[in-house]
C-alpha positions in Angstrom: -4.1 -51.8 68.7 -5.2 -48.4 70.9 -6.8 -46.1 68.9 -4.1 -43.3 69.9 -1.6 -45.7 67.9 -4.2 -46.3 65.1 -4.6 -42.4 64.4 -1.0 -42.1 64.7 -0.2 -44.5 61.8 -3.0 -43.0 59.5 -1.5 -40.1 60.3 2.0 -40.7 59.0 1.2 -43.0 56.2 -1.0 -40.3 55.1 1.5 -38.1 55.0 3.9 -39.8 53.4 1.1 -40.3 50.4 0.9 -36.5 50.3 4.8 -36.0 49.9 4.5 -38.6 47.1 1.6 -36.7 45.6 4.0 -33.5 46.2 6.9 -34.6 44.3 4.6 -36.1 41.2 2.6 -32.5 41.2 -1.1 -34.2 41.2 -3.9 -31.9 42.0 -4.9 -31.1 45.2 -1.8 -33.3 46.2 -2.7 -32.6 50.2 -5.4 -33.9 50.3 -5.7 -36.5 47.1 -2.8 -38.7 48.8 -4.5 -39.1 52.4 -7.5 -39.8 50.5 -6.4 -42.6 48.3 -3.8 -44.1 50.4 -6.2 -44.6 53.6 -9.3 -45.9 50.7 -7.1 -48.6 49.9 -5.4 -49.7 53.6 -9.2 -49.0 54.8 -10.1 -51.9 52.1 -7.6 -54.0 52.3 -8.6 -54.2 56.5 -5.7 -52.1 57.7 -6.8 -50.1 61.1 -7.2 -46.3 59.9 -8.5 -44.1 62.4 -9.8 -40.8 61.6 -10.2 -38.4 65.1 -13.2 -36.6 65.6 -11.7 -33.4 66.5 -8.6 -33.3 64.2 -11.2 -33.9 61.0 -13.0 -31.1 62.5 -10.0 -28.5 63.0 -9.3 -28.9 59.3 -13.0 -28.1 58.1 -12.6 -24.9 60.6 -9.1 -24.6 58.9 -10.5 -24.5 55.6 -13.6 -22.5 56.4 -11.1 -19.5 57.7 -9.3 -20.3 54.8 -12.3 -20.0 51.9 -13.9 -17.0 53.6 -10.6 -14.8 53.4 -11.1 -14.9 49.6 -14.9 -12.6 50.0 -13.3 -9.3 49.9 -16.0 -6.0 49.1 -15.6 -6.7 45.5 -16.1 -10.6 45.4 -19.2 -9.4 47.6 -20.4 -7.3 45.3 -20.0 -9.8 42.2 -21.3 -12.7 44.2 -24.8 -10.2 44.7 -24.9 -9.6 40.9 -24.9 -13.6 40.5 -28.4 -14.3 42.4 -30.1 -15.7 39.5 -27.2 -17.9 38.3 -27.0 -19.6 41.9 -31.3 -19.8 41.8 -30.7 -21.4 38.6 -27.5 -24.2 40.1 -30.1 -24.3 42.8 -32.9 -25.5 40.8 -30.4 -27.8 38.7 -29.5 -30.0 41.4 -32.8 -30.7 42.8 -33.4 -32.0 39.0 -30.4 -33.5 38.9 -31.2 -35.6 41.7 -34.7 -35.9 41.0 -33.3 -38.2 37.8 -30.7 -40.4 39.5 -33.5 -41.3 42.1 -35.2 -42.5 38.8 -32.7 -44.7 37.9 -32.0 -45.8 40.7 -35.7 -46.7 41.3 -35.5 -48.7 37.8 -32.5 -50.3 37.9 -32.9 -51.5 41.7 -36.3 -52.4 42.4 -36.4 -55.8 41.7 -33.3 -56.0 44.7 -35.2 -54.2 47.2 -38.5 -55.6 46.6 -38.4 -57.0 50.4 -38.8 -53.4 51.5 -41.7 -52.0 52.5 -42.3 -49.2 49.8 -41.5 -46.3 51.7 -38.6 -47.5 52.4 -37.1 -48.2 49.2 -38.4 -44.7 48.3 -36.2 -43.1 51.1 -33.9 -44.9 50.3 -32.9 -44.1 46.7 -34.3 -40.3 47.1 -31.6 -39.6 49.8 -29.5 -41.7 47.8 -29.8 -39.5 45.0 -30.0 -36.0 46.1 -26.8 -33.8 46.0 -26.0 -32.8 49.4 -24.1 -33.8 52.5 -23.4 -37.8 52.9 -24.3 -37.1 57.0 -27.3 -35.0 56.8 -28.4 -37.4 53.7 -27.9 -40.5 55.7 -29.8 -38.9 58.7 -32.8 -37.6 57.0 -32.6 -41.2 55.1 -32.9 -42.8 58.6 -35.8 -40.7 59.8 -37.6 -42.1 56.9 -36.9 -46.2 57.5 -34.5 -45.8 54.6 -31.8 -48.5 54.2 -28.9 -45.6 55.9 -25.8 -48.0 55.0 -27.3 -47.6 51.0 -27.5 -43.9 50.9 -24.3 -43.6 53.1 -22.4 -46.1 50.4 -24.2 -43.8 47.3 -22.7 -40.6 48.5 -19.4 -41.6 49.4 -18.8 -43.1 46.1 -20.2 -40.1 44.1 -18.1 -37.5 46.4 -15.1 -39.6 46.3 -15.4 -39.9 42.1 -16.0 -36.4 41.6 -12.5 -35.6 43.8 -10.6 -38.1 41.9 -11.3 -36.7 38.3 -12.0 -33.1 38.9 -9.0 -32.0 40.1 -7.4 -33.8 37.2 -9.3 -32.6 34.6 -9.3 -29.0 35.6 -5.2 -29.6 35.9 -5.0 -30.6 32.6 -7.3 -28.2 31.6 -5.0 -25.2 33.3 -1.3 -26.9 31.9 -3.1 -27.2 28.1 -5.5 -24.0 28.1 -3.5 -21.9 30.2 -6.2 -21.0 32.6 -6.0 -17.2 33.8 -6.3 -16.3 37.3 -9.3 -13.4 37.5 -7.6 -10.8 39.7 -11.2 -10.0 41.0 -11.2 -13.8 43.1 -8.0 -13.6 45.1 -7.7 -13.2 48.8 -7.6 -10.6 50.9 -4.8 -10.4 53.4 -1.7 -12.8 51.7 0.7 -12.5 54.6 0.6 -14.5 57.9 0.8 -12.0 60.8 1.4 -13.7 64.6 -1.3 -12.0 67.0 -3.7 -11.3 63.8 -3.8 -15.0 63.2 -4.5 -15.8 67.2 -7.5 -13.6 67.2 -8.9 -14.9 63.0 -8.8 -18.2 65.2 -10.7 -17.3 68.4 -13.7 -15.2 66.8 -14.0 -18.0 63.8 -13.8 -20.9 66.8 -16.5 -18.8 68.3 -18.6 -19.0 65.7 -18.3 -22.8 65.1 -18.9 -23.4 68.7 -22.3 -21.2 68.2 -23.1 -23.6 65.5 -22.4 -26.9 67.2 -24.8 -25.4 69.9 -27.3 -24.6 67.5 -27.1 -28.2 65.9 -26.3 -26.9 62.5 -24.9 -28.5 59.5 -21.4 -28.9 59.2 -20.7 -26.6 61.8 -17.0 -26.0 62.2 -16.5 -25.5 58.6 -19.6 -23.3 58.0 -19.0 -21.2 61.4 -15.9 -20.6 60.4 -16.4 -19.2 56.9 -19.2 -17.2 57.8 -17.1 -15.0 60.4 -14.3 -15.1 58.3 -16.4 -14.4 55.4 -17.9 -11.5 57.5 -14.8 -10.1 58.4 -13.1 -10.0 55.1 -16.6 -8.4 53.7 -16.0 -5.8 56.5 -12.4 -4.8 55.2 -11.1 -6.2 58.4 -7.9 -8.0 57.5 -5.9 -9.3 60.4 -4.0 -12.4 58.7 -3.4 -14.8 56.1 -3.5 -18.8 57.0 -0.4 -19.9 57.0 0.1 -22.6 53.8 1.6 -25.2 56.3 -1.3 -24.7 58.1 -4.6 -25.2 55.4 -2.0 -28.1 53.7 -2.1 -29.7 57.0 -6.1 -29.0 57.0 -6.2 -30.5 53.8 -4.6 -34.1 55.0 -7.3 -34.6 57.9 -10.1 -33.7 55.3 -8.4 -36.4 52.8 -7.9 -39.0 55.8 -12.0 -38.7 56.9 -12.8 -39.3 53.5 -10.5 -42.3 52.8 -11.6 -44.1 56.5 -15.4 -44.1 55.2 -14.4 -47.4 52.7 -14.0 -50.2 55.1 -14.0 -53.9 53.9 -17.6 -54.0 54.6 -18.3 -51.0 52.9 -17.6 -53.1 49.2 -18.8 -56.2 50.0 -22.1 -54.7 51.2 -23.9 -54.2 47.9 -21.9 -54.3 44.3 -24.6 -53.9 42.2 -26.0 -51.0 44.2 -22.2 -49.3 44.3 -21.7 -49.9 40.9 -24.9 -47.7 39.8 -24.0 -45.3 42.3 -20.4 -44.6 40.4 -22.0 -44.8 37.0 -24.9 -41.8 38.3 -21.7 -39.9 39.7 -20.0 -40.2 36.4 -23.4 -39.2 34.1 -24.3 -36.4 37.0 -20.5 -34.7 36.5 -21.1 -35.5 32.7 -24.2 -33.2 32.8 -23.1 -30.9 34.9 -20.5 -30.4 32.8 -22.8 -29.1 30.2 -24.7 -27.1 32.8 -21.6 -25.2 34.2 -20.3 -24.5 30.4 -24.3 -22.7 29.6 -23.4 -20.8 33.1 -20.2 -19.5 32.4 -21.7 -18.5 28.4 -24.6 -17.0 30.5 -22.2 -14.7 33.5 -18.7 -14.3 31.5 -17.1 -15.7 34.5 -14.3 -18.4 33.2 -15.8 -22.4 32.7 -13.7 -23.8 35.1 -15.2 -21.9 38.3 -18.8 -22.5 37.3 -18.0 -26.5 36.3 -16.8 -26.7 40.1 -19.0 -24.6 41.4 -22.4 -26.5 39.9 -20.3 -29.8 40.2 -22.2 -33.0 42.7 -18.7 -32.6 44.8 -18.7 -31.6 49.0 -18.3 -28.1 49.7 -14.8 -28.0 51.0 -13.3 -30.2 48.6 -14.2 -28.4 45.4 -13.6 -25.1 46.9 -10.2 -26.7 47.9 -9.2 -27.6 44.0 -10.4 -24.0 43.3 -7.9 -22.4 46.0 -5.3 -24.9 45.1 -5.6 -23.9 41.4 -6.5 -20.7 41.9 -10.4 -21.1 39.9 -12.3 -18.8 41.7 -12.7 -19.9 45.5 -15.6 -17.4 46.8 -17.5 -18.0 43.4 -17.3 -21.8 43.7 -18.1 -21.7 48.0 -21.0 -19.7 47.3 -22.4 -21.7 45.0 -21.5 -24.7 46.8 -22.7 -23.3 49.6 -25.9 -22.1 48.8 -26.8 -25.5 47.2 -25.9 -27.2 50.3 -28.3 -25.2 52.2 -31.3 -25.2 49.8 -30.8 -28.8 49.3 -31.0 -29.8 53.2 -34.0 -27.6 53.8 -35.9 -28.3 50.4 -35.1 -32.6 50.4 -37.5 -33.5 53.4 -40.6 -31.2 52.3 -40.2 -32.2 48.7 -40.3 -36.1 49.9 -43.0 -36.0 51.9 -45.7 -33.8 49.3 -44.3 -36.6 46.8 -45.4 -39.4 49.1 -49.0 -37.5 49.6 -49.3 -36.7 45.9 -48.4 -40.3 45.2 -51.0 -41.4 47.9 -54.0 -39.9 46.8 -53.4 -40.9 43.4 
């Protein structure tokens, strides 16, 4: 089967999974369906296909989409919150800093045909809460086991999509969750010529970060101009819903494609303490995002996803969908992201010295 045609049928049953999401009003129902419906056909051996550039128009979609929410005042609040995002900061490195505990403990008899630092890459990357690719990369650099710490991360982000959603839904139908008037958007209506020049200056500034090798680049060059704009008072257009719904299905189709057959039969035990971390990490964080929200006034739910082990786009996605606090959540999502992926290698290697000369 040619890959145009195997695209082409992820593409439609995908879609059909998102109507069906649709009509039984899940969470996050645009991308949740694509997600779960390609997992499984991905499983069972069917021939998914995610495309490069399609996965990547929806993470510029979506960065377009998120930074429209930063208006002066969400500026302004998000400045006032510099010790609360230190603080989710710092929680995270801990946060990993224990699962790579377990996972040392509960795995080393396994991987006892590794040479130490090895298995020490491995379950570190494993463990720390940042992105599955730059994780898996760093892991590599180091003579990690890359297909472990690759399998660890897609399990936890995957978890944390499934239930979160869900439990802020029920949260919102049973609590009545308030929208805080200060969060919302900018500019709410899609305007023709404004929309063609949001995407050329935003695709400008993901192709300035592909050049510069950064992380996610089309998602995070697109937020920052958009971001920048909207900071600026410059409001030229809304994205269309069509449009970031649409962005939405490729993000839940690249997620889905990562579970192949292989991908389960690889290591059970391994996967199976990977989900139960990801289940005690939301747990905790949980706990930490309730002490945030006691310690800012802002409502629970925006500080649980924002402190939550999830990817960027896909919590800030249940936020906009929901309507939780986007620019709050992408911040601190953000900023996490970016602390994590410059902190993780230093912090490894003046471990392995410490542990060295001891």
């Amino acid at each position: 089967m040619s890959v145009a045609l195997r695209a082409a049928l992820t593409l439609l049953v995908a879609l059909m999974a998102a109507q069906l999401c649709v009509g039984l009003r899940t969470p996050i129902p645009w991308m949740l369906g694509p997600l779960l419906v390609t997992a499984v056909a991905s499983v069972w051996g069917a021939p998914t296909y995610s495309v490069p550039w399609l996965r990547n128009a929806g993470q510029w979609v979506i960065g377009v989409v998120l930074g429209l929410y930063f208006t002066p005042q969400v500026g302004a609040l998000v400045v006032s919150l510099w010790w609360a995002i230190a603080l989710a900061v710092l929680w995270a490195l801990v946060l990993g800093a224990l699962f790579d505990a377990w996972l040392q403990h509960r795995h080393r008899a396994d991987m006892a045909h590794l040479p130490p630092k090895a298995w020490r890459a491995t379950t570190y990357f494993a463990s720390a809460i940042g992105g599955a690719s730059e994780m898996t990369l760093l892991a590599e650099r180091h003579g990690a086991r890359t297909d472990l710490v690759a399998a660890a991360h897609s399990v936890r982000l995957v978890l944390v999509v499934l239930t979160l959603p869900f439990a802020m839904q029920w949260a919102q139908s049973h609590w009545g969750l308030q929208v805080d008037a200060r969060l919302l958007p900018g500019p709410v209506v899609a305007h023709g010529w404004g929309l063609l020049g949001l995407a050329l200056v935003t695709g400008a500034g993901a192709l300035v970060m592909v050049a510069f090798k950064r992380t996610n680049p089309w998602f995070m060059g697109a937020l920052l101009v958009s971001m920048g704009l909207t900071l600026s008072g410059v409001h030229w257009s809304a994205v269309p819903t069509d449009l970031s719904n649409a962005a939405q299905l490729l993000i839940g189709i690249s997620l889905g494609v990562r579970f192949q057959r292989e991908f389960v039969h690889t290591a059970p035990r391994w996967l199976a303490t990977a989900a139960l971390g990801a289940v005690a990490m939301m747990l905790l964080s949980l706990g930490f995002g309730l002490f945030l929200a006691h310690s800012t006034g802002l409502h629970p739910a925006t500080l649980i996803l924002g402190t939550s082990p999830g990817g960027i786009a896909e919590m800030a996605i249940t936020a906009k969908v929901l309507q939780l606090g986007v620019p709050v959540v992408t911040t601190f999502q953000v900023c996490r992201l970016v602390a994590v992926l410059i902190l993780v290698g230093p912090i490894f290697k003046w471990v392995g010295r410490h542990k060295k000369a001891a």
